[in-house]
VEXKE-98001 format. One line per 3 residues: number of its first residue (from 1); for each residue z, x, y of C-alpha. Coordinates in steps of 0.02 Angstrom, whole numbers. Each point is the difference from the previous one (the first is absolute). Example, Ala and Ser with C-alpha at 12.3 -4.5 7.8 and 13.67 -1.06 7.14 Angstrom:
2
1> 390 615 -225  -33 69 172
//
This chain:
448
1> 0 0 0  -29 49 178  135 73 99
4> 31 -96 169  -27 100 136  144 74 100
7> -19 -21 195  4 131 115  142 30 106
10> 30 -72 151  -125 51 159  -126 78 -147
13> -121 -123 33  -16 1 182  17 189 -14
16> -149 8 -118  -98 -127 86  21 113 166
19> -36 165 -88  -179 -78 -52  -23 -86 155
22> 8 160 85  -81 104 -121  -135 -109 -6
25> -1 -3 171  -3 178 37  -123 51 -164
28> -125 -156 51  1 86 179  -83 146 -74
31> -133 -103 -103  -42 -110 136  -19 127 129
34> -139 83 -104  -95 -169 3  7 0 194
37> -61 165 6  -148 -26 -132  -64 -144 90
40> 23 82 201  9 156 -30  -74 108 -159
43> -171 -47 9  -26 109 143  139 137 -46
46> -48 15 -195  -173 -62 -36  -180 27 88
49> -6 -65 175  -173 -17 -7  -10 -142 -117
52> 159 -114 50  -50 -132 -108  20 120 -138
55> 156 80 72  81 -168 1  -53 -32 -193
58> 62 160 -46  183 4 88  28 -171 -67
61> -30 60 -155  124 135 7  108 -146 36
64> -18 -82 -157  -2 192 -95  201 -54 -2
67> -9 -155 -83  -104 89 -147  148 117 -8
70> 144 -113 -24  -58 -57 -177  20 170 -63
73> 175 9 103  28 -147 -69  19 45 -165
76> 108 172 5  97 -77 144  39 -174 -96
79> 38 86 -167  142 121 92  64 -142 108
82> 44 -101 -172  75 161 -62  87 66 128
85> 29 -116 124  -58 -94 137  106 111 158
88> -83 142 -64  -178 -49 4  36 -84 165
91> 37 179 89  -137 86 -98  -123 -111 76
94> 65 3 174  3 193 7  -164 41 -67
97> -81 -156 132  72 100 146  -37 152 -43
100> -179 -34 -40  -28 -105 158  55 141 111
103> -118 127 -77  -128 -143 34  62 35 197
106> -30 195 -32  -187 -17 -69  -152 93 67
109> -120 -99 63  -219 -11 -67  -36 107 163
112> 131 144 -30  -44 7 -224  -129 -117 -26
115> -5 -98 -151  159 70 -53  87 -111 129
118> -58 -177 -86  84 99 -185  128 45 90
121> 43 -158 46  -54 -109 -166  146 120 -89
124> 155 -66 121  -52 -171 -13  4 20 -207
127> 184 47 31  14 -120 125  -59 -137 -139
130> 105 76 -133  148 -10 90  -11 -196 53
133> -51 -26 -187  196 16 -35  88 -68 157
136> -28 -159 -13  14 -17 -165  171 82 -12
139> 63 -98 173  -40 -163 -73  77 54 -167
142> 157 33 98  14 -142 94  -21 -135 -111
145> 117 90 -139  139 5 131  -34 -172 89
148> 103 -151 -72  -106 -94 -113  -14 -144 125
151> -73 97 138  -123 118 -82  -140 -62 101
154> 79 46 175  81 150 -41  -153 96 -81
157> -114 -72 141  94 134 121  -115 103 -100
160> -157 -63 79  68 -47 178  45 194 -3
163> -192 23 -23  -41 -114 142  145 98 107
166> -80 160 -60  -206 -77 56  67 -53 153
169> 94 178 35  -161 75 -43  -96 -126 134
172> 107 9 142  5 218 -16  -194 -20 -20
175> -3 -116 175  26 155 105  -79 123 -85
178> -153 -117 -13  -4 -35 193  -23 201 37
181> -134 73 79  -135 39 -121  3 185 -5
184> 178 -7 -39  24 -135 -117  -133 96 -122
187> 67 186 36  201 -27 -20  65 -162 28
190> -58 -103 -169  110 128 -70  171 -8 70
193> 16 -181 -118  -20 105 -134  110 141 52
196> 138 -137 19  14 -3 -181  110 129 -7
199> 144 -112 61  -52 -145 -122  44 126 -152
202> 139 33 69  80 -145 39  -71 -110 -144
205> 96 145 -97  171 -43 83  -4 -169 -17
208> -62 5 -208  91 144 -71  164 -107 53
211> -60 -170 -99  83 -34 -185  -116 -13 -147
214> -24 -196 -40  143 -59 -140  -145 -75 -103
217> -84 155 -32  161 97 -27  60 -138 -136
220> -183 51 -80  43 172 -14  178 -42 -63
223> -36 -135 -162  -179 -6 -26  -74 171 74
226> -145 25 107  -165 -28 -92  -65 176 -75
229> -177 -46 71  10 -144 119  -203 -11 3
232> -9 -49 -172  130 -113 14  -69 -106 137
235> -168 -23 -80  70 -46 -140  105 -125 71
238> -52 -37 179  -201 17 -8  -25 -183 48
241> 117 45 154  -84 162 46  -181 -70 19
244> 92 -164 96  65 160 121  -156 81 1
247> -80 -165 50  115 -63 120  22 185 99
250> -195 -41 64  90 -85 120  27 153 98
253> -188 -16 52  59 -102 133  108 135 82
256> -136 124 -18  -130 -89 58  90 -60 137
259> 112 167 55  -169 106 -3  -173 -76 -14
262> 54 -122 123  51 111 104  -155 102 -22
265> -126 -128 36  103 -95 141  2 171 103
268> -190 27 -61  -147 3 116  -64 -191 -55
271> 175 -68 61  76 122 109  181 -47 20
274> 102 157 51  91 108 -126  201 -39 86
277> -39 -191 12  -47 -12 -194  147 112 -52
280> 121 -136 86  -85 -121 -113  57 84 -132
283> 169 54 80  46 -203 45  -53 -49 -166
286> 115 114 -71  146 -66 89  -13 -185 -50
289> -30 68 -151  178 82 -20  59 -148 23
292> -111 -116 -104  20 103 -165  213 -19 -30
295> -27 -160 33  -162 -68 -113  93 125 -129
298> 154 -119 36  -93 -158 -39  -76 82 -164
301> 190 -3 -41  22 -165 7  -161 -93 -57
304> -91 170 -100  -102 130 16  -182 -65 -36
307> -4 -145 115  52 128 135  -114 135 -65
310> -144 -148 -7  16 -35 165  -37 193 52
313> -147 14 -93  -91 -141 26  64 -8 182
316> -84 193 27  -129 -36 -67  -45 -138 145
319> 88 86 131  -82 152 -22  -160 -67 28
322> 53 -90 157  87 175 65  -194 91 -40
325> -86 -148 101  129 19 139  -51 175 24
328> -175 -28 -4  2 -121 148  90 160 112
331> 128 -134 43  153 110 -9  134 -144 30
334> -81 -95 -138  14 178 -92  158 20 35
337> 76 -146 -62  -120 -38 -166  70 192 -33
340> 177 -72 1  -35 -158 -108  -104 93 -126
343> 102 164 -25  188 -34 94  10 -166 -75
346> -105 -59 -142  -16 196 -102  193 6 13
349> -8 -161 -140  -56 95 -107  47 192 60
352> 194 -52 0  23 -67 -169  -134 109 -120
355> 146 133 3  129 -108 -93  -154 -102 -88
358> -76 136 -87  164 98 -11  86 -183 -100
361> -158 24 -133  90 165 -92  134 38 -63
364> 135 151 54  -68 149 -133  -198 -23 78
367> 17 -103 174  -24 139 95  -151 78 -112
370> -67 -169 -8  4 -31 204  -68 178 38
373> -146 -41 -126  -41 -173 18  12 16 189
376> -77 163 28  -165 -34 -92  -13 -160 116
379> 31 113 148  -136 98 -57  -141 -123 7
382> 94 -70 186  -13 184 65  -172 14 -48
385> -38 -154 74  -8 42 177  -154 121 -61
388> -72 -139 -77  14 -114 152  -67 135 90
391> -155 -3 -101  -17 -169 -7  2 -29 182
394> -173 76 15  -95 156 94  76 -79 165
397> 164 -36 -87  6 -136 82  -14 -151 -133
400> 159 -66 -6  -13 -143 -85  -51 78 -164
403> 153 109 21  118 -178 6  -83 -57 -159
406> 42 175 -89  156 -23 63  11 -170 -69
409> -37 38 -154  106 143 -59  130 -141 59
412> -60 -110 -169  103 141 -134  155 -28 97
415> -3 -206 -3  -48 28 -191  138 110 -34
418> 117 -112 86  -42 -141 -81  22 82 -196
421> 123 73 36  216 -78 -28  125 -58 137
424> 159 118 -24  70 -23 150  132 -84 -77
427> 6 132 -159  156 84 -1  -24 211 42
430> 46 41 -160  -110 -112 -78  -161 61 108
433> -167 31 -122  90 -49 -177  -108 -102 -89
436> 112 -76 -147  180 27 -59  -86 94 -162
439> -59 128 125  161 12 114  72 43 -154
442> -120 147 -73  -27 90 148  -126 142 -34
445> 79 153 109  40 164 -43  149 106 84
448> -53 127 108
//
């Protein structure tokens, strides 16, 4: 028989829900900084200024080049994280995102080494991806294994607002630096974002080395043990899940699409809006949107997940269609606040409650390997998106309607997903991805 779970102590899980909001927060700066600068700035820095068409196709791709790396993360991060622990992975990944992001800050650029620049930079945005492949993985992990059972929903969804608090950091540092002259914004100041890195290690380290490791995965190690090879486990058990994950993650094309090739074409020649008014798109969607996630994640625990989750993906898929029109017409107060709706309200649905969603389909030996996986091959296909869009959108890049119908239809996996897959947001924690008494009781798990 399963054990019940014993709760964490008191002020764990506001102290673990803090620690991931703000290392979320402060790793998501770094990632999201990058896609400001690969849709303002590294076409001209990094690729061939003659062909800026080209350029732009090229530094989006290096964009997405992190999203192919956080499968393989994925899988070596996941497997120690249900071996080890979750703290652990959770400063790994922190450290080696700073620490790559400044060296991004310290590259040559194509006129001082040529096409060594572009490698150059493809190499610190593989770490980059590697290191997000764990963190939020191991954050949402945390969270819901310390939340109390009736609040998983709102405690792991400071997760994701940390996210939105680290896109919006990453906006408003990007305002100034994007209003400089241009001689100075493309010799020195797109880097000092990047420099600033060196204080997000640091502090993210404070604040995580201090949190406890989650009572659930420490009553693992103590009766059952930690699964010998937590891969093999999950898809054995959990493949069903995993491709439901994989599936449902494709919802992050929204926030791609709209954090850079919307910011790309808005600020293009065919529509011309300045670069400082469409980053405070962005930056005021984010807001609302810290405050839309805790609660749709609230209502998710008190009428479920899916219908909140539903609402998300079929709502983005509309919205973001609207938002694309909006910027078409050059109308930046109808921009503005279709931007809101679409990615500060409606997103949040379904961006606030995926983390204790996905995280409620596994149990404690593989949620973290099956999280990391399931998500990070969705994130994949949503990173690459913005390339796609990109091509999509034609010579002139300018057709953005196809772009809102691509974008509407990598929303059709998530609704599927959400629709197969079981409510559990009244399944006790300790109950979380068991499929039958017969298999609570047999647990296949080898101590480490």
């Amino acid at each position: 028989m399963s054990v019940p779970a014993p709760s964490a102590p008191p002020g764990q899980p506001k102290k673990a829900a803090t620690a991931a909001w703000i290392g979320s927060a402060l790793e998501y700066y770094d990632f999201f900084i990058y896609g400001s600068a690969a849709a303002l700035i590294f076409p001209e820095v990094f690729f061939d200024e003659s062909d800026p068409a080209t350029a732009t196709l090229l530094s989006l791709a290096t964009f997405g080049v992190a999203y192919a790396a956080r499968p393989v993360g994925a899988l070596f991060l996941g497997h120690f994280g249900d071996r080890v622990g979750r703290k652990k992975i959770m400063v790994f990944t922190l450290m080696l995102m700073g620490i790559s992001t400044f060296l991004i800050g310290c590259l040559p650029t194509r006129a001082q080494v040529g096409t060594l620049a572009p490698v150059l930079l493809v190499l610190c945005r593989v770490l980059q991806g590697i290191s997000a492949a764990g963190e939020q993985a191991s954050a949402n992990s945390m969270t819901l294994e310390h939340a109390p059972p009736n609040r998983r929903g709102f405690f792991t969804s400071f997760t994701l607002s940390g996210t939105q608090g680290g896109q919006l950091l990453a906006t408003l540092v990007f305002i100034p630096v994007a209003a400089l002259p241009e001689e100075h914004l493309m010799s020195w100041g797109w880097r000092v974002p990047f420099w600033l890195s060196v204080a997000v290690a640091v502090v993210g380290y404070v604040i995580r080395r201090k949190l406890d490791e989650t009572p659930a995965f420490e009553q693992q190690t103590a009766t059952e043990g930690v699964a010998k090879l937590p891969l093999a486990v999950l898809l054995r058990e959990h493949r069903a899940d995993v491709l439901r994950v994989i599936a449902g993650a494709l919802i992050a094309s929204v926030s791609t699409i709209f954090t850079v090739w919307a910011l790309s074409y808005a600020t293009s020649d065919s529509v011309g809006m300045s670069r400082s008014s469409m980053l405070w798109v962005g930056a005021l969607a984010n807001v609302v949107a810290l405050a839309a996630i805790p609660l749709w994640a609230t209502l998710s625990d008190r009428i479920g997940r899916r219908p909140v989750y539903l609402v998300g993906a079929v709502g983005s898929a509309i919205t973001m269609f609207l938002y694309l029109w909006a910027i078409s017409t050059g109308s930046y107060p109808l921009t503005l606040l279709l931007g809101i709706v679409a990615f500060g309200v409606v997103y949040s649905a379904a961006n606030g409650v995926w983390p204790s969603f996905y995280g409620e389909m596994f149990s404690t030996r593989v949620r973290l390997s099956g999280m990391a996986i399931g998500t990070q091959i969705g994130f994949a296909v949503a990173g690459f998106a913005v390339t796609f869009a990109a091509q999509i959108a034609g010579p002139d890049g300018d057709d953005w309607s196809s772009v809102a119908l691509f974008t509407a239809a990598l929303c059709i996996p998530p609704v599927i997903a959400a629709l197969s897959a079981r409510e559990t947001h009244r399944v006790p924690t300790e109950h979380l991805g068991v499929r039958t008494p017969r298999e609570a009781a047999q647990p296949e798990t080898v101590t480490a």
